[in-house]
C-alpha positions as CSV (number, residue, x, y, z in Angstrom):
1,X,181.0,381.0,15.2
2,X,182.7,380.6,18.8
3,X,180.2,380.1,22.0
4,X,179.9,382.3,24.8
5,X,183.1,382.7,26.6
6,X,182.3,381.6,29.9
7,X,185.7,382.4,31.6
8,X,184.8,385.5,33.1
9,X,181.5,384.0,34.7
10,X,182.2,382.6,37.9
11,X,180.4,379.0,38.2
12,X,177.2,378.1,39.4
13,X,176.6,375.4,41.5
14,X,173.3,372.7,40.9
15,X,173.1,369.5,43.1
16,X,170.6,367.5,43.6
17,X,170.9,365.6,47.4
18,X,169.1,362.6,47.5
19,X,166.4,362.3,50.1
20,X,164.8,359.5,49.2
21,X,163.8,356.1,47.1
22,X,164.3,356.6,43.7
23,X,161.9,354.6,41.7
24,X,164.1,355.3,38.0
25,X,163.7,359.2,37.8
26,X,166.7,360.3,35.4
27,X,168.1,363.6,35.1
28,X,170.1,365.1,32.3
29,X,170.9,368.3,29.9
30,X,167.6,368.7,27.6
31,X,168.2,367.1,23.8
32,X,167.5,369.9,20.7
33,X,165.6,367.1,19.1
34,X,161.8,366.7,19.3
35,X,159.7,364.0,17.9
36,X,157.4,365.8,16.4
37,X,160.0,368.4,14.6
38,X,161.8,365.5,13.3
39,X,158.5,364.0,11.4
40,X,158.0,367.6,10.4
41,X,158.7,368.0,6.1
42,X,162.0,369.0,5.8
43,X,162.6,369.3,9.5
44,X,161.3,372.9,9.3
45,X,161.4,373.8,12.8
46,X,164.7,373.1,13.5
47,X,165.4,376.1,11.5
48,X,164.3,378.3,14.2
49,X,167.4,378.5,16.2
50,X,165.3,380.3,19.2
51,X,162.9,377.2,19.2
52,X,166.3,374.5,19.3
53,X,168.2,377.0,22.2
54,X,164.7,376.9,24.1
55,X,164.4,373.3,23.9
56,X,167.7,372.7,25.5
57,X,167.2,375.6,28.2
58,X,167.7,373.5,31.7
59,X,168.0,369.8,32.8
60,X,165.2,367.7,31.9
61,X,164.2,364.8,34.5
62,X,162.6,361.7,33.0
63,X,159.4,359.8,34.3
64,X,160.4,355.9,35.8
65,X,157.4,354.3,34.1
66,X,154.8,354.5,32.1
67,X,151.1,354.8,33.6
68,X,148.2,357.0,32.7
69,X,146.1,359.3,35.2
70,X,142.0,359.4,34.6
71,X,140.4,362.5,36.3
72,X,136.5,361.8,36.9
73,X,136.6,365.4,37.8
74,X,135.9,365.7,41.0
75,X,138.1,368.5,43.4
76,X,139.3,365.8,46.3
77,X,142.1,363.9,45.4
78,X,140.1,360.4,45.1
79,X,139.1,362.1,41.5
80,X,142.4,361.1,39.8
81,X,142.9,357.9,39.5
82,X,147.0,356.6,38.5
83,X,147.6,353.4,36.8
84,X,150.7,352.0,36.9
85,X,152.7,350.0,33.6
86,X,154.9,348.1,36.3
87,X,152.5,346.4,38.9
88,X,155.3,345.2,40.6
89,X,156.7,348.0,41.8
90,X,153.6,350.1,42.2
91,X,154.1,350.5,46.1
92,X,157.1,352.5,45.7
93,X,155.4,354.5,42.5
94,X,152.8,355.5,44.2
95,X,154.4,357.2,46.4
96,X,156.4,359.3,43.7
97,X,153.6,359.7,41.5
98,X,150.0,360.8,42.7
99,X,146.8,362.7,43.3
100,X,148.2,365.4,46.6
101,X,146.2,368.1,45.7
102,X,143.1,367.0,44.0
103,X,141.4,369.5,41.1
104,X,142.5,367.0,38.4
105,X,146.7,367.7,39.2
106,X,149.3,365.1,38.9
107,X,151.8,365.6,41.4
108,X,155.0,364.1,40.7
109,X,157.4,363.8,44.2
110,X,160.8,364.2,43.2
111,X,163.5,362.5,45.4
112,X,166.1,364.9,44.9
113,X,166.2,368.1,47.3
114,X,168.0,370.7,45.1
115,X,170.7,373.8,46.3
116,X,171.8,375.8,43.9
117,X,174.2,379.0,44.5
118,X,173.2,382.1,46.7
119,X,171.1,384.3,44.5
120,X,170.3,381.9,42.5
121,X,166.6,379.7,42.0
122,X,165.3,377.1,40.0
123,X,162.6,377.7,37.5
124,X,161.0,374.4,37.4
125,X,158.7,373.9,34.0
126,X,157.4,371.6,31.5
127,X,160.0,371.2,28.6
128,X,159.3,373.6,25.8
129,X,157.9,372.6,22.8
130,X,156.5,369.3,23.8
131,X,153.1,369.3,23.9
132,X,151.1,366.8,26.0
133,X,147.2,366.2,25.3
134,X,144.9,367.0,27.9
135,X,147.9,367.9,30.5
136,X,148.9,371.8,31.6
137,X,152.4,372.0,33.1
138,X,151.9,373.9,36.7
139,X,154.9,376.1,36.5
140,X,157.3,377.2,39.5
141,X,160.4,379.5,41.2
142,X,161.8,377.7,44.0
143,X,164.3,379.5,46.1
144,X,166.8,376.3,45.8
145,X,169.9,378.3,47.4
146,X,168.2,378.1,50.8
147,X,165.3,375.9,51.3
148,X,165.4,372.4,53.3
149,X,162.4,370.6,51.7
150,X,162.1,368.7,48.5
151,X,159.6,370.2,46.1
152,X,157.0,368.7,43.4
153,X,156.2,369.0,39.9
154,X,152.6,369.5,38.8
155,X,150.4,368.6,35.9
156,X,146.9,369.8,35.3
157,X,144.3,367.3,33.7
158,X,142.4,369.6,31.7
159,X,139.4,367.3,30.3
160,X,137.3,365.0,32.5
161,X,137.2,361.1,32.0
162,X,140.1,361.2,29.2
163,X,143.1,359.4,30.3
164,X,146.9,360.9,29.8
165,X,149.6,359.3,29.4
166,X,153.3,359.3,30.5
167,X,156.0,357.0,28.6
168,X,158.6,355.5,30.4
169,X,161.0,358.3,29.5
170,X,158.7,361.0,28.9
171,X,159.6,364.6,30.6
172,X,158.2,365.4,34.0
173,X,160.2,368.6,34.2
174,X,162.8,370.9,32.9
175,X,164.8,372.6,35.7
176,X,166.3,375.8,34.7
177,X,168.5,377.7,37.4
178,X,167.4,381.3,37.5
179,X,169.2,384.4,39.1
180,X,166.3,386.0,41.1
181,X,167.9,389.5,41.0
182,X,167.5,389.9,37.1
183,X,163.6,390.4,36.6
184,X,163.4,393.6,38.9
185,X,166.8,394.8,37.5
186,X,165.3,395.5,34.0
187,X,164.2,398.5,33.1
188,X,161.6,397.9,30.2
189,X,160.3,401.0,28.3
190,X,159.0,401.6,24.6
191,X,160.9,403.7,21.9
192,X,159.7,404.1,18.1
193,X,162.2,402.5,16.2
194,X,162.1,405.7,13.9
195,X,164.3,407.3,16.5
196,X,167.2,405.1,15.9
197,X,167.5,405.8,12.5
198,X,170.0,403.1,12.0
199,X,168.5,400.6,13.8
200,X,165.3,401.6,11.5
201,X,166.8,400.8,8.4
202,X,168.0,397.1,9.4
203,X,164.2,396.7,10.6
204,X,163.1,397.3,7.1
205,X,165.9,395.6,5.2
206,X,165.3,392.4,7.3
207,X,161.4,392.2,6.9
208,X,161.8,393.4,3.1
209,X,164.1,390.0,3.1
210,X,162.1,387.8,4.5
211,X,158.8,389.1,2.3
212,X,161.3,388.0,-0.8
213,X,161.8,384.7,0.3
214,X,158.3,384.5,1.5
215,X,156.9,385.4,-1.8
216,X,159.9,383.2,-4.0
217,X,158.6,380.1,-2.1
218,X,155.1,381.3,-2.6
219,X,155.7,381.3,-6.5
220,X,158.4,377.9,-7.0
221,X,157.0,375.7,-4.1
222,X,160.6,376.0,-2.7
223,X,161.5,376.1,0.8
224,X,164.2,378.7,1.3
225,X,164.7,380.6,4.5
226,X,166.4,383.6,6.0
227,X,169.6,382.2,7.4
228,X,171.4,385.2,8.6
229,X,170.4,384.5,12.3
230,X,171.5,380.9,12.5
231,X,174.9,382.3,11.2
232,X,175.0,385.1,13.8
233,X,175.5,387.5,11.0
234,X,173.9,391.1,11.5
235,X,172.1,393.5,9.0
236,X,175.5,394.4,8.0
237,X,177.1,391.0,7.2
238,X,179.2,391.0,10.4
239,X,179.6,387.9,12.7
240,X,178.1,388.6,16.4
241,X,181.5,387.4,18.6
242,X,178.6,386.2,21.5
243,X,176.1,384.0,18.9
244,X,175.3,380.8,20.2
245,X,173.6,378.1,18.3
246,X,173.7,375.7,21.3
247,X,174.0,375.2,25.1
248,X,176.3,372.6,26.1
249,X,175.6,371.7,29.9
250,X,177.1,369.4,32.0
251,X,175.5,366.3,33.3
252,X,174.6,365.8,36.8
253,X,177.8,363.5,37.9
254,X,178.5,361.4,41.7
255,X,179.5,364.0,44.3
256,X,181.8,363.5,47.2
257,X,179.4,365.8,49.1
């Protein structure tokens, strides 16, 4: 099934300047795979094709080292304490990787300062569908196509005196440019579905589908599923020309300037 034809959409530009020390922070397209769906039986939620596109939605930047962060939980920032994996270059961690705020939030200072094109922001997030014990990922919208300072990436420690943990590795981030026009340009309302008659019947065709398959597994222990939207096929059989199964973004490369 082809991908999106770009061609018509004109290009949007990401870069990331460099403002300062970079302790080993990596940056690069966000994988499909996840740990925990691969150790999942029969790699069930890879089935899911929303779950896979999600998962590779933006630009994922890596943490430099391992450490873990202990919140005693009090609200000034001497609460959280950071522990560093590589002692010798804790000077230059600390820096990147600290208590700001206090409240129990691990603020992560990220070298780059990013500019993306006019119109156009950066929704910075916690990767989807990678859960992290004890940690809540502080989400943001930075207006990137016009601001002059860096920005940070924030973790809340939910639970008191229970140390987290972040792998060399591990996701601080996923950066996902975002066109700040779009949310107040939808006009959301609610229809029954009864008055689109045709649209009706491929409602219940589909969910009288997936209660077969539901029930058939039910009764042989199988593990069939309904396949029709990994194919991009519609109620009617037909291919959807714009069905994607994957995003293929480019990786942050050396810039002349």
């Amino acid at each position: 099934m082809p991908d999106h034809d770009t061609s018509d959409h004109p290009p949007v530009s990401l870069k990331a300047y460099q403002v300062g020390p970079n302790p080993g922070y990596v940056i690069e397209p966000s994988p499909a795979r996840r740990q925990w769906m691969d150790e999942f039986p029969n790699r069930q939620p890879y089935r899911c094709l929303p779950l896979n596109m999600a998962n590779q939605g933006g630009w994922l930047v890596r943490s430099p080292v391992t450490f873990s962060a202990t919140w005693n939980g009090k609200m000034d920032p001497s609460g959280l304490k950071v522990t560093f994996e590589d002692d010798a270059n804790a000077d230059l961690l600390a820096k990147t990787i600290s208590s700001h705020f206090g409240g129990g939030i691990l603020t992560f200072a990220l070298p780059w300062l990013f500019r993306t094109t006019q119109g156009y922001a950066l929704w910075v997030h916690g990767p989807p569908n990678w859960p992290m014990d004890n940690l809540q990922a502080l989400e943001g919208i930075v207006e990137t196509d016009w601001l002059s300072m860096t920005f940070t990436m924030n973790w809340k420690i939910m639970r008191r005196n229970s140390p987290v943990w972040f792998r060399k590795g591990d996701p601080v981030c996923l950066l996902t440019p975002y066109p700040m026009h779009l949310l107040e340009a939808v006009q959301p309302e609610v229809v029954d579905v009864r008055h689109n008659p045709e649209l009706h019947r491929q409602v219940v065709e589909a969910t009288k589908s997936r209660a077969e398959i539901i029930q058939k597994n039910a009764e042989t222990g199988g593990a069939d599923w309904e396949k029709k939207y990994m194919r991009g096929v519609d109620a009617k059989g037909n291919p959807v020309g714009t069905h994607k199964t994957n995003f293929k973004l480019a990786p942050f490369t050396p810039g002349k300037r």
